[in-house]
SEKOL-412409 format. One record per atom (N, C-alpha, C): residue in one letter; x negated, y negated, z negated. Coordinates in steps of 0.1 Angstrom, whole numbers, plus 2048, in hexadecimal, padded with zeros to 3 digits. Atoms other than C-alpha are relative to their C-alpha. Example, Ala and Ser with C-alpha at 12.3 -4.5 7.8 and 13.67 -1.06 7.14 Angstrom:
REM SEKOL-412409
a7F780C800a78582D7B2a7F77F4800s80980B800s77780B7B9s8087F57F8
END
This chain:
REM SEKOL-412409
x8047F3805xA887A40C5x7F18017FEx8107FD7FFxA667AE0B7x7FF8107FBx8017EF7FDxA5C7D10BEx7F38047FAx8097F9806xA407E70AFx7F87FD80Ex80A8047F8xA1D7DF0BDx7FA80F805x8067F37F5xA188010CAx80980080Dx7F97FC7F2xA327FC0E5x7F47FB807x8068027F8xA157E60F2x7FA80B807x8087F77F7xA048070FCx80880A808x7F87FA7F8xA2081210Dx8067FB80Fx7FD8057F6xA2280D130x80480780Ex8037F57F3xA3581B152x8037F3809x7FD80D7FAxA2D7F7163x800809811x8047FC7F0xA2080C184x808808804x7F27F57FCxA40829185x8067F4804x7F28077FExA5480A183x8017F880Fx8048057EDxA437F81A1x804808808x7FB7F97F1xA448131B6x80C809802x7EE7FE800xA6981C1AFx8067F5806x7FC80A7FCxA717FA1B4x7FE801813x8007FE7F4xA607FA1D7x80780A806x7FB7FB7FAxA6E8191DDx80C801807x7EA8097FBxA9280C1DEx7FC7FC80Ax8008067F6xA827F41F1x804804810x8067FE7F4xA7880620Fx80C80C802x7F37F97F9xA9781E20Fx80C7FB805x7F380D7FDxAAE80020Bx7FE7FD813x8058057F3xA997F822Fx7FE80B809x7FC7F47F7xAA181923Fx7F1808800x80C7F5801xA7E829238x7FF80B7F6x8067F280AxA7484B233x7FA8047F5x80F800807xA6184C217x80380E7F8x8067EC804xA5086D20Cx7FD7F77F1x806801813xA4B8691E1x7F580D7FEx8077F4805xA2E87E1DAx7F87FB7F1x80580480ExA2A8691B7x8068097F1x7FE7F9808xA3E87D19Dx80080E804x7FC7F57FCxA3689D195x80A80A7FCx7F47F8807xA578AC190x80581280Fx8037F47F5xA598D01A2x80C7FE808x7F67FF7FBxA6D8D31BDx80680F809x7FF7F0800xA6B8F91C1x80B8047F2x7F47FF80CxA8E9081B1x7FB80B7F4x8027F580CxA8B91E191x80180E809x8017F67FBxA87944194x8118067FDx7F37FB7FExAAA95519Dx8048057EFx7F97F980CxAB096617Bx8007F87F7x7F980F807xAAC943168x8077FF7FEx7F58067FExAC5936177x80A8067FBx7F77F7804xAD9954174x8067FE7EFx7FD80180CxAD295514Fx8087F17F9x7FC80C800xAD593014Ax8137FD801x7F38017FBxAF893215Bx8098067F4x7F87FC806xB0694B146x8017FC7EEx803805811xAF8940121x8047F27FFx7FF80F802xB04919128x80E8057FEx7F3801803xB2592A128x8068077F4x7FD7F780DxB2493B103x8017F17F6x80180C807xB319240EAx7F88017F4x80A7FA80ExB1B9340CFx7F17FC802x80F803803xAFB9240DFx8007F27FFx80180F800xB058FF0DBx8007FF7F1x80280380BxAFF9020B6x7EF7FC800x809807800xADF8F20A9x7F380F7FFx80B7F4801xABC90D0AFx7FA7FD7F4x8097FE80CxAAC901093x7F6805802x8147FB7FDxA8B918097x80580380Bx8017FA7F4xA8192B0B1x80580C7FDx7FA7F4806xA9494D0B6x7F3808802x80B7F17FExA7E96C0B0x7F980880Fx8047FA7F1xA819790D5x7F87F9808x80780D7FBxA729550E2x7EF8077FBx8107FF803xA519570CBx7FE80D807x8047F37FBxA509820D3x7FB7FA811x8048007F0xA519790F8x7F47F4806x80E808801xA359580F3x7F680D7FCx80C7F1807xA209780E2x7FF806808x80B7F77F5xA1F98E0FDx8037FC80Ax8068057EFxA1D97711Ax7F27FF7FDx812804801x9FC969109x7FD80E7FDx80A7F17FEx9EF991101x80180280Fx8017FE7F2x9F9998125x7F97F9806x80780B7F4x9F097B138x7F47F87FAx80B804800x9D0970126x7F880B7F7x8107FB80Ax9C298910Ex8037F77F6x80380880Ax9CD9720F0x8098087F8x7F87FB80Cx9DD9830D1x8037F37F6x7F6809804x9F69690BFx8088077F4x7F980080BxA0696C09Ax80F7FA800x7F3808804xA2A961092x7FF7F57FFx80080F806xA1F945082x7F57F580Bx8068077F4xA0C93D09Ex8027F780Ex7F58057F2xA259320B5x80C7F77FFx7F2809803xA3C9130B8x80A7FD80Cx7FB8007F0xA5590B0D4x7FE7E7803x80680F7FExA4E8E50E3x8117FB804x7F68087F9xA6A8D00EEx7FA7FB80Bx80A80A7F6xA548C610Ex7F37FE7F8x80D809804xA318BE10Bx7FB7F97FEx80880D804xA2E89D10Bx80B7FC7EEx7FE808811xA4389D0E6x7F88087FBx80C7FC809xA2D8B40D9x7F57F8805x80A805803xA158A20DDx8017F37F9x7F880480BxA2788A0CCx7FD8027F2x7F97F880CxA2F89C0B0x7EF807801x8137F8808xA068AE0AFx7F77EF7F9x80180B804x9FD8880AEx8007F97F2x7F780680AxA14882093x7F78087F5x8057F5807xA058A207Fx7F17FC7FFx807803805x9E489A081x7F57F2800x80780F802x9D9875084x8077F97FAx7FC80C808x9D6859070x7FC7F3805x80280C7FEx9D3835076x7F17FE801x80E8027FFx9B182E082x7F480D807x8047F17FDx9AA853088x7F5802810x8048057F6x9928580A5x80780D80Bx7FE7F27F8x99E8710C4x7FE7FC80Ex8037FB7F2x99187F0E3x8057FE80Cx7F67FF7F7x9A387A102x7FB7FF80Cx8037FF7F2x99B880127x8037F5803x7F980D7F7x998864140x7FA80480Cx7F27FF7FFx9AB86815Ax80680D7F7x7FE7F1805x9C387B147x8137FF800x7F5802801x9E787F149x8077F97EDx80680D813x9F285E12Dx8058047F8x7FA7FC80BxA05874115x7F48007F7x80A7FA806x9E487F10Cx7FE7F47F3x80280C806x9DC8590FFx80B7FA7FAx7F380B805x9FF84B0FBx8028087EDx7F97F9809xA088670DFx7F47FC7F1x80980680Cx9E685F0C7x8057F57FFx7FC809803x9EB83D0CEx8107FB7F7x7F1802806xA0E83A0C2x7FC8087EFx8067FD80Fx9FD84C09Ex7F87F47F9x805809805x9E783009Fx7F0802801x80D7FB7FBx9C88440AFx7F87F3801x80B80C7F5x9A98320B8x7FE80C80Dx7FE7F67F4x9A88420DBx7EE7FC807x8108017FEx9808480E6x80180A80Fx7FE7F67F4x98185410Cx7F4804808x8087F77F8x97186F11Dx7FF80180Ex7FA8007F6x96886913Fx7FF80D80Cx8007EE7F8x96F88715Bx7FE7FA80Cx8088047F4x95887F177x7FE80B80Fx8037FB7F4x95588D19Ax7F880A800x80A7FC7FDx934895197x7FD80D7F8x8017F680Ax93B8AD17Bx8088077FDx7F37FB7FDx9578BA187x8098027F9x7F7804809x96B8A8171x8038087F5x8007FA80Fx9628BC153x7FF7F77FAx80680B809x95B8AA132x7F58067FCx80C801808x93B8A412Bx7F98037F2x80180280Fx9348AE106x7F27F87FCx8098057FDx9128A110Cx8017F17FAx7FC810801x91C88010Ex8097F87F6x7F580380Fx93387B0F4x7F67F97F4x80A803811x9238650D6x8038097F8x8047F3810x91787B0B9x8077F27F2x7F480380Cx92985D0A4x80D801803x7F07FC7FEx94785F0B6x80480B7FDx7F77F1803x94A8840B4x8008057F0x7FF801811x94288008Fx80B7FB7F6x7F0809806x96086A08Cx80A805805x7F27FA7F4x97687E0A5x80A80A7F9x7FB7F77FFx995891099x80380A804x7FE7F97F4x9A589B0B6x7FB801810x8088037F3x9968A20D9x80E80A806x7F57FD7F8x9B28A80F3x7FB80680Dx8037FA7EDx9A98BE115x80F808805x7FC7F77F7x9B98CE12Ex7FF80380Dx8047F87F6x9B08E414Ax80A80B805x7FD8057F5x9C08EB167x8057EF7FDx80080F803x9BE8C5168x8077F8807x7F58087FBx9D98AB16Cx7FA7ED801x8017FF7F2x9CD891180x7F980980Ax80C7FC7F3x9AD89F18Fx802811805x7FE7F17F6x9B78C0197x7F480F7FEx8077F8800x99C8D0189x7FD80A7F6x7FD7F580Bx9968F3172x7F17FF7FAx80B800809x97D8FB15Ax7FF8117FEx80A7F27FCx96691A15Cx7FE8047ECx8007FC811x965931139x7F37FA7F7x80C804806x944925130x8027EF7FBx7FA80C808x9548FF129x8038017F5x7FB7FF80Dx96A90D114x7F68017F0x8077FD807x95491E102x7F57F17F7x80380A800x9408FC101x8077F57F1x7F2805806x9608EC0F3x8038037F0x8017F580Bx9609050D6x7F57FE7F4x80A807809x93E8FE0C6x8007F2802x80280C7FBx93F8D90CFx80E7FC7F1x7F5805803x9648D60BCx7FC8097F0x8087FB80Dx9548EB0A0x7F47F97F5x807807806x9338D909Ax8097F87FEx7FC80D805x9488BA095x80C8017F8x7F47F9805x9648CA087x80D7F4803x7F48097F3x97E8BA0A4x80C8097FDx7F47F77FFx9A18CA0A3x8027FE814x8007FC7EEx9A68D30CCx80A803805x7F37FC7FFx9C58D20DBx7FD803812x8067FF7F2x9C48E0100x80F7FF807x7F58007F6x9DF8DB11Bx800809807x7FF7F77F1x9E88FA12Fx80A80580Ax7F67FE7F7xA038EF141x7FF806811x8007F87F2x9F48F9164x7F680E801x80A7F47FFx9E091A15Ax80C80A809x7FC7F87F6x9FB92D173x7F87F880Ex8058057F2x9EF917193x7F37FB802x8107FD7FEx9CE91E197x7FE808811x8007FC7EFx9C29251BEx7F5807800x80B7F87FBx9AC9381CEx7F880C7FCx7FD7F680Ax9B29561BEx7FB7FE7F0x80580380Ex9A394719Cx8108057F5x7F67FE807x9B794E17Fx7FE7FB7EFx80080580Ax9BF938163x8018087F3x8027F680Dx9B5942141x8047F27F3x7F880B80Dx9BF93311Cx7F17FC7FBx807804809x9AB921105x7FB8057F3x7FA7FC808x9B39320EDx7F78127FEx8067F17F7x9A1955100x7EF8007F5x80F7FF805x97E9490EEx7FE7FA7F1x8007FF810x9709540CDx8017EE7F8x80380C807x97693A0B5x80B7F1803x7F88087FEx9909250C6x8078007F5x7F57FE80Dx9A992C0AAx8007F67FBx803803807x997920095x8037ED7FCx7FC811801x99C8F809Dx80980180Cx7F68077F6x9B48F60B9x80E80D803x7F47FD800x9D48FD0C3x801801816x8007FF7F4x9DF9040EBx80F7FC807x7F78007FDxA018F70FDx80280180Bx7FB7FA7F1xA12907119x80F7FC7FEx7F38067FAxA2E8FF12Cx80480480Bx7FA7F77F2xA46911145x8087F4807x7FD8077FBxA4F8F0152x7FE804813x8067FC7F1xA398F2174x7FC80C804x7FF7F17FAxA35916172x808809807x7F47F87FDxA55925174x80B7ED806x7F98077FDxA64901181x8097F87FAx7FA801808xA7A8FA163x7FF7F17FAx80280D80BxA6E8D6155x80A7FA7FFx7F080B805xA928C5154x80480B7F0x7F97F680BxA968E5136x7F67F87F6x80C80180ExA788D8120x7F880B7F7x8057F8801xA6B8FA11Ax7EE804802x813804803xA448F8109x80080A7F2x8007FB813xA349070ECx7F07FE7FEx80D7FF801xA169050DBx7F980A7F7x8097EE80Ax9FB9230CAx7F77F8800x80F801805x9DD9260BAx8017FF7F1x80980180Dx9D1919098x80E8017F6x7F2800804x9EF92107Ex8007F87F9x80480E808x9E6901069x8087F8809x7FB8087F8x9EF8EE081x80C7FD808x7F57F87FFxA0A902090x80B7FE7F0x7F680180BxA1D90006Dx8027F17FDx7FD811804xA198D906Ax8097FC80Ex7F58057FCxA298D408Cx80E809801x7F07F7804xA478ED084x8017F87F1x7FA80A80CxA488D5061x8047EE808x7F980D7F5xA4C8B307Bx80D804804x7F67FF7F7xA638C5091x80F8027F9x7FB7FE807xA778CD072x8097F67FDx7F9813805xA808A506Dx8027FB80Bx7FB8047F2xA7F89C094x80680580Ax7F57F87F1xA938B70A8x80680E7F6x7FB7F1805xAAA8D60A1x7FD808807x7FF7F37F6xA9B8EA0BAx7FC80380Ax7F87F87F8xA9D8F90D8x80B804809x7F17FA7F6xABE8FD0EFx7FF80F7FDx7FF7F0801xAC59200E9x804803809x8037FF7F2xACB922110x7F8802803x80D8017FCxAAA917115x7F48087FBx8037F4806xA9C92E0FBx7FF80E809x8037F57FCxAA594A109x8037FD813x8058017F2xAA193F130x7EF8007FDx8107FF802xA7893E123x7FF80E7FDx8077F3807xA79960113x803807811x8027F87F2xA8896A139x7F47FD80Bx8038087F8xA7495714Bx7F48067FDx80C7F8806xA52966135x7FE810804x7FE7F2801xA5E98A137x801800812x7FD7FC7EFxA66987161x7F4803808x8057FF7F4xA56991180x7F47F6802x80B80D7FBxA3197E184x8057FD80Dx8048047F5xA3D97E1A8x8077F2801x7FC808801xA4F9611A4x7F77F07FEx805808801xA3694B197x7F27FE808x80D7FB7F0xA1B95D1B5x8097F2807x7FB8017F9xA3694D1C3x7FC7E9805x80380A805xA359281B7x7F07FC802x8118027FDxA0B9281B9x7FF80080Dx7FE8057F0xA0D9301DBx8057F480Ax7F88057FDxA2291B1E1x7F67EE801x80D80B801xA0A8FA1D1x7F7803807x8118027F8x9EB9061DFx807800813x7FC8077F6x9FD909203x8007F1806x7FF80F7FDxA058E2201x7F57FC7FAx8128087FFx9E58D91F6x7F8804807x8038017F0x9D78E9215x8017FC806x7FE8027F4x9EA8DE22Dx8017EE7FBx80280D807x9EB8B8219x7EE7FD803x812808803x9C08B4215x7FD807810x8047FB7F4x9BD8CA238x8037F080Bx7FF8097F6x9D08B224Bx7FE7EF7FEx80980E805x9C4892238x7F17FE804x80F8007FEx9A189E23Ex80080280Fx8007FF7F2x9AA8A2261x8007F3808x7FF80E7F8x9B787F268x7F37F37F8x8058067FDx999871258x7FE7FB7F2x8037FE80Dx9A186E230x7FD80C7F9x8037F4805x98B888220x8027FF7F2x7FC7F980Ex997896201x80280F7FCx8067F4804x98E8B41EDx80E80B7FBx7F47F8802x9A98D31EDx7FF8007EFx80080180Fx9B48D41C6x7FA811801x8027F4801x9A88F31B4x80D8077F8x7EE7FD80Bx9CA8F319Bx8087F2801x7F680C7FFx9E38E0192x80D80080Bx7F88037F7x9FF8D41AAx8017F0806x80480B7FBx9F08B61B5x7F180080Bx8078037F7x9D88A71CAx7F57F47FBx80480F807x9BA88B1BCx7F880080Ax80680B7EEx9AF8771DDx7F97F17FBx80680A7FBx9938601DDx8097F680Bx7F27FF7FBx9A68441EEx7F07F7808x8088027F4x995838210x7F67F57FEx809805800x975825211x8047F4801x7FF80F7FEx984802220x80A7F87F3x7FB80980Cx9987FE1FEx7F58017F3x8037FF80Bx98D7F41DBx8028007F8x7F87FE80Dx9A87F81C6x806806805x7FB7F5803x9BE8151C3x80C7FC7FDx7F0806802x9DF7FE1BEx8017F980Bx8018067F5x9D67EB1DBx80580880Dx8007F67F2x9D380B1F2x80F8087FEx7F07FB805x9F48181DEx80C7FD808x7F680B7FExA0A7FC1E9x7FF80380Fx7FD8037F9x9FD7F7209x80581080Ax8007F27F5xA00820214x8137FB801x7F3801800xA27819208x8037F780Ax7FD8077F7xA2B7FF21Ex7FB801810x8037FA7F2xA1B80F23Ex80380D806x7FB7F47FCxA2683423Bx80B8007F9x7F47FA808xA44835220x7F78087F7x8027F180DxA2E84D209x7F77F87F5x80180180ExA2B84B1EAx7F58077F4x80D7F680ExA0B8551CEx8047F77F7x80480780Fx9FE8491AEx7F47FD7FDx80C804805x9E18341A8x7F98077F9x8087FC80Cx9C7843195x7FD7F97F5x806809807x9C182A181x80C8007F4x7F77FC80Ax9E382F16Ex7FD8077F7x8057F580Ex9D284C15Ex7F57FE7F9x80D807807x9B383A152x7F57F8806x8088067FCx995827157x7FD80680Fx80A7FB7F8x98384216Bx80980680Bx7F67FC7F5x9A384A181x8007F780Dx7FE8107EEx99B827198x7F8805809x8087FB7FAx99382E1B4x80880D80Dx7F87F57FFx9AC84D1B9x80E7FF802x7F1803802x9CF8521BFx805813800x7FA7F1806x9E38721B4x809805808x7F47FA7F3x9FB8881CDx80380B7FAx7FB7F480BxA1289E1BDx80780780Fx7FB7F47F4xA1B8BE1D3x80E806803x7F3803802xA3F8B51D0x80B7FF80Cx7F97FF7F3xA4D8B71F6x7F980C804x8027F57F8xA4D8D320Ex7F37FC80Dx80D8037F9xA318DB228x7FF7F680Ax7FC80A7F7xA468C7244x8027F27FFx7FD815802xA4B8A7230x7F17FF7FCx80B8087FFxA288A9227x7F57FF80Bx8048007F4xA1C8AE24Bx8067F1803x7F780B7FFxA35890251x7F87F57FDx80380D802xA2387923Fx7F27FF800x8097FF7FAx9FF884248x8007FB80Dx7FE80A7F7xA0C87A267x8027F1805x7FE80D801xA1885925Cx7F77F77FBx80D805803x9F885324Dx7F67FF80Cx8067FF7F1x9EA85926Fx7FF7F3805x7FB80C7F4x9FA843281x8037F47F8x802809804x9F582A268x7F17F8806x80C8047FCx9D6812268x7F78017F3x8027FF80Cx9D581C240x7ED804800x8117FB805x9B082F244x7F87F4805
END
């Protein structure tokens, strides 16, 4: 068989490793804690389900959704007036199948073969996989410590940003954990302007924001419109990511070319899952109080008791992860991976999977309860791992 040379850029060589091991080490009667995927393990909010339950049993919603129903977009419209202060058009609103196909599918819409775009490093790889697969040239941005893993606009070549279509961010940040202050944005804005960038923002974790901060859109400052687009996702908010329930706003240009993709690539929507989002939009914030609490809790008691036994790492400020410097006596970040699995049973993710500037790091997703991650703070203890 000979396959298209973009699979080359497709790779889950390091999931597959540490699945593999993981058999291993259960096959061999060990505990092992997974804190590598982050798939929530907090259940949906009661009336979901509820809904969910009774709509899978109507035989009128297994026909094909075709668009999005009216009550969907209405209730994207006044979550964003409510919850950020952004006023949204009809035409302004698409529903996603998941995130990572839209991005896909925005890809698809507006790059061409050679095209140049933006992309965070570290950055979760859809970011890169989905240009590339257009045929991007991929020019990366790196998110440094010291700059508390903002992007630099600074630094960016003035020919690259001359040649740059798209520039990809997002804030609450997936690996490093870190948010971006309104004055970025703003930043973002004239920066994607002078060069005339189209700006796609990720706001899949603007609910889990700690320390009483409170996530805001992209979308919130003058002039965003104008070139970028914003996609949210009730995946890790409300718990839901096995539904695929995403959408994306902003620029209506852009907004109508990926509703002309999605037109030829999907029919839709589940009309269950439809309207489990418009419930899910319209419910009770306490539910997702509930959920935030819940992350920032385990990243307390996770960097508390790590920095207790001796690996210091910095509490996240969002997100539902953890991005850990990994101990001084290693030098690779697949090295220290391996050997934690084979001295405690627990399980991360190299940093380095997510890009150049991720080595170094390894990823901890907030995916067990406080007692299993007590459990293997202890197991890291009583290792010789530090």
């Amino acid at each position: 068989m000979i396959f298209s040379k973009k699979m080359e850029n497709l790779t889950s060589a390091i999931f597959t490793e540490l699945s593999i091991k993981k058999a291993k080490l259960i096959s061999e009667g060990i505990d092992v804690i997974d804190f590598s995927i982050g798939t929530p393990d907090i259940p949906p909010a009661p009336n979901v389900i509820e809904l969910l339950k009774n709509e899978v049993g109507k035989i009128e919603n297994y026909k094909y959704a075709i668009t999005d129903t009216n009550e969907l977009i209405n209730a994207v419209i006044d979550w964003y007036k409510v919850r950020y202060d952004v006023k949204l058009e009809n035409n302004e609103v698409v529903s996603l199948l998941g995130s990572q196909s839209g991005f896909e599918q925005l890809s698809m819409t507006l790059i061409d073969a050679g095209d140049v775009v933006l992309t965070p490093d570290p950055s979760y790889p859809i970011f890169t996989v989905g240009p590339l697969l257009a045929g991007a040239e991929i020019h990366r941005m790196p998110l440094l410590k010291e700059n508390d893993y903002l992007i630099d606009f600074d630094a960016i070549d003035e020919n690259i940003a001359k040649k740059a279509k798209l520039m990809v961010v997002s804030y609450p940040n997936n690996p490093t954990c870190a948010t971006a202050p309104r004055d970025f944005y703003i930043k973002l804005v004239v920066f994607a302007k002078k060069y005339n960038i189209s700006v796609l923002h990720d706001n899949a974790y603007s609910e889990l924001v700690f320390d009483g901060s409170i996530g805001g859109s992209f979308l919130s400052i003058p002039g965003a419109k104008d070139i970028g687009i914003e996609f949210n996702s009730l995946s890790k908010t409300f718990s839901i990511p096995g539904c695929r329930i995403a959408f994306a706003v902003g620029n209506s240009e852009i907004i109508s070319q990926l509703k002309t993709i999605k037109s030829h690539v999907d029919y839709g929507m589940f009309l269950p899952f439809q309207k489990a989002a418009v419930a899910a939009l319209y419910g009770s914030n306490d539910y997702v109080k509930v959920v935030k609490n819940t992350y920032q809790r385990r990243g307390t008691v996770l960097t508390d008791g790590l920095n207790k036994i001796g690996w210091h790492i910095d509490k996240p400020k969002g997100s539902m992860f953890v991005w850990a410097a990994i101990p001084p006596k290693y030098k690779s970040d697949l090295e220290f991976t391996f050997d934690l699995m084979d001295k405690t049973g627990v399980i991360v993710v190299p940093g380095s999977s997510f890009g150049e500037h991720g080595k170094g790091f390894v990823r901890i997703a907030l995916v067990e309860n406080e007692e299993r991650i007590l459990k293997a703070v202890e197991s890291i203890k009583n290792s010789n791992i530090l």
